[in-house]
MIDOSE-1310 file (N, C-alpha, C; in nm, 2 decimals, decimal comma, always signed):
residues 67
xxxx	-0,21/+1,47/-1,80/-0,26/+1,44/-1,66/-0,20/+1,53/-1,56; -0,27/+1,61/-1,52/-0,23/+1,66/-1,37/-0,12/+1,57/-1,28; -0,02/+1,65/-1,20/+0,04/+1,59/-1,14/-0,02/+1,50/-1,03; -0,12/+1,52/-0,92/-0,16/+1,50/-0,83/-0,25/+1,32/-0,91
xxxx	-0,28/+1,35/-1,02/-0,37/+1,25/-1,07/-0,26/+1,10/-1,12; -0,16/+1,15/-1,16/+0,00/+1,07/-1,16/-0,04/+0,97/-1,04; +0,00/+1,06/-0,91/+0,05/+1,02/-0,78/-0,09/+0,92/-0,71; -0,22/+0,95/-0,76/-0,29/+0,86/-0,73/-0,28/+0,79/-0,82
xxxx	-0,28/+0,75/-0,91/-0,29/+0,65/-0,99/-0,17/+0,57/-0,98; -0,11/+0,63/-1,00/+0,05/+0,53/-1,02/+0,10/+0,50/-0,86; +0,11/+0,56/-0,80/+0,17/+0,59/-0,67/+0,11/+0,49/-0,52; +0,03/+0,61/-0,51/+0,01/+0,60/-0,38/-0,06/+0,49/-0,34
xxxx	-0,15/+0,40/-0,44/-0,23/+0,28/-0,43/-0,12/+0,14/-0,37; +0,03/+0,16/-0,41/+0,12/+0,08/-0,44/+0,18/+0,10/-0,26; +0,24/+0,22/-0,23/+0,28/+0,29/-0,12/+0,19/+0,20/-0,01; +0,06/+0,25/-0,04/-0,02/+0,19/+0,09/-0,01/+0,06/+0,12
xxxx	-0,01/-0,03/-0,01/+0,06/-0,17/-0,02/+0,11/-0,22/+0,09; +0,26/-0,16/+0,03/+0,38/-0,14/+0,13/+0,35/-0,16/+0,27; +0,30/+0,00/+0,31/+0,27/+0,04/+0,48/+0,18/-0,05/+0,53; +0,07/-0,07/+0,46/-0,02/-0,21/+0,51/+0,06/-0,34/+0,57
xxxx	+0,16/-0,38/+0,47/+0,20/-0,49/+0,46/+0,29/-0,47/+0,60; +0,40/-0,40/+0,62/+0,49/-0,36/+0,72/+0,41/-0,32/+0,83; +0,30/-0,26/+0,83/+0,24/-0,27/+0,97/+0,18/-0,39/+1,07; +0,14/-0,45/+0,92/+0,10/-0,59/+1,00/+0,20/-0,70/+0,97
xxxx	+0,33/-0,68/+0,97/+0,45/-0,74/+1,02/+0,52/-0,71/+1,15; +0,48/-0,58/+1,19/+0,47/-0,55/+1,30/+0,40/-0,63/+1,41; +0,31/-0,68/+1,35/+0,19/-0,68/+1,42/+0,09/-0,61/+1,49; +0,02/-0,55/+1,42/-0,05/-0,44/+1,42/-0,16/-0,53/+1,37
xxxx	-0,29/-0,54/+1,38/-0,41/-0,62/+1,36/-0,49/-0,55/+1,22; -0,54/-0,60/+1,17/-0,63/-0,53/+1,05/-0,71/-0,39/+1,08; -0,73/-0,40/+1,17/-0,86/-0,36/+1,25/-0,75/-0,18/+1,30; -0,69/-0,24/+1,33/-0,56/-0,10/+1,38/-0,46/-0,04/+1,26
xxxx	-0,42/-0,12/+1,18/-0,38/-0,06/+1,05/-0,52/+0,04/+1,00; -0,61/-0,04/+0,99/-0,71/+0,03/+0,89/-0,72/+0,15/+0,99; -0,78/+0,19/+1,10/-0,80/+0,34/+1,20/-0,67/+0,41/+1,13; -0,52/+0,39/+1,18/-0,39/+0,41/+1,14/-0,43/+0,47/+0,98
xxxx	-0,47/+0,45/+0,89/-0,50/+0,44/+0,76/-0,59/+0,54/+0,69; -0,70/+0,54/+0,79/-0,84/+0,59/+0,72/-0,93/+0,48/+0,62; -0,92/+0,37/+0,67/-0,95/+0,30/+0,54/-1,04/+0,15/+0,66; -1,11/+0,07/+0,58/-1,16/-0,05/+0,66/-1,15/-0,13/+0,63
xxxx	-1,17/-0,20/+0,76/-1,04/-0,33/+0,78/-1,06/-0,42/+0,66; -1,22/-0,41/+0,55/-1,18/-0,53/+0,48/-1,09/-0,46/+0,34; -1,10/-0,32/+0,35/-0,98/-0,29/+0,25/-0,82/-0,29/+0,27; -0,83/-0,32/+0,45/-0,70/-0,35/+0,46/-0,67/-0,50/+0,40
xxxx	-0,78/-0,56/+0,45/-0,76/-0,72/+0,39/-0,73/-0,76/+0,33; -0,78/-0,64/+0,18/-0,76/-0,68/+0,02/-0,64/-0,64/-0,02; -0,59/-0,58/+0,05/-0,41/-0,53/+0,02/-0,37/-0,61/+0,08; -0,35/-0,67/+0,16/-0,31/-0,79/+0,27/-0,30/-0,91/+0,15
xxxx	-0,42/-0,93/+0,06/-0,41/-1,07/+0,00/-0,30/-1,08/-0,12; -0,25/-0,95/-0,18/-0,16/-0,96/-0,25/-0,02/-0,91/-0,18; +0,06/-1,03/-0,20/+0,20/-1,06/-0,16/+0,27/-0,90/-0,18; +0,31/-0,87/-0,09/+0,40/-0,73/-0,06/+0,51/-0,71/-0,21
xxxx	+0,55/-0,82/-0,20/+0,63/-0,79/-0,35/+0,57/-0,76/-0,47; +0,42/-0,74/-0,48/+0,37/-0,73/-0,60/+0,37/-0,55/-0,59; +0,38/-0,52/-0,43/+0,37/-0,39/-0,43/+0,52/-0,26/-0,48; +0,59/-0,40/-0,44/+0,74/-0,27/-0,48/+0,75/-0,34/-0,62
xxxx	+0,70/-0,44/-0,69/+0,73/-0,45/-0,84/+0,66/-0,32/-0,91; +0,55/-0,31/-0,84/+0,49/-0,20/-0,94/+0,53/-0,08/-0,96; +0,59/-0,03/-0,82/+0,65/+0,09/-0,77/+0,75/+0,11/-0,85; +0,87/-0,01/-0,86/+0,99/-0,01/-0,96/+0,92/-0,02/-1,10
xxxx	+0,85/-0,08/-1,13/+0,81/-0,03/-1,31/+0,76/+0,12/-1,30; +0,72/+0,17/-1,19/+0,63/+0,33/-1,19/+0,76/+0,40/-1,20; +0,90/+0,35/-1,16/+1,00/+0,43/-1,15/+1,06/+0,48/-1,02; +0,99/+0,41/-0,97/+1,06/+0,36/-0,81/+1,16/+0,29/-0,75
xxx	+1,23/+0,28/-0,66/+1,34/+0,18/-0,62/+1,28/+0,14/-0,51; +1,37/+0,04/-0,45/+1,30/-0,03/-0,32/+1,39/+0,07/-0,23; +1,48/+0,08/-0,22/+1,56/+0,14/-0,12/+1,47/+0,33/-0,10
């Protein structure tokens, strides 16, 4: 596998997670993450429905830390 193909697959799906989640802890609205993003608001939504920790569990089995 190509490196780049790694980083989408394993990676970056997980990352966005994260930043979704922490944005709209901020409070930042669906609607303003997603512009912020490139992405629409009901894909922000669908990241939104899974609990943020499912996002850095995956990251740490991908071989990621939280810190």
């Amino acid at each position: 596998m190509v490196p780049i193909e790694i980083a989408v697959k394993y990676f970056i799906p997980y990352l966005k997670g994260v930043l979704i989640h922490r944005l709209a802890e901020k409070g930042y609205t669906q609607f303003k993450v997603a512009k912020l993003m490139g992405l629409t608001q009901s894909m922000v939504n669908k990241y939104l429905q899974k609990d943020i920790s499912y996002y850095y569990k995956r990251l740490y089995e991908n071989g990621i830390s939280r810190k």
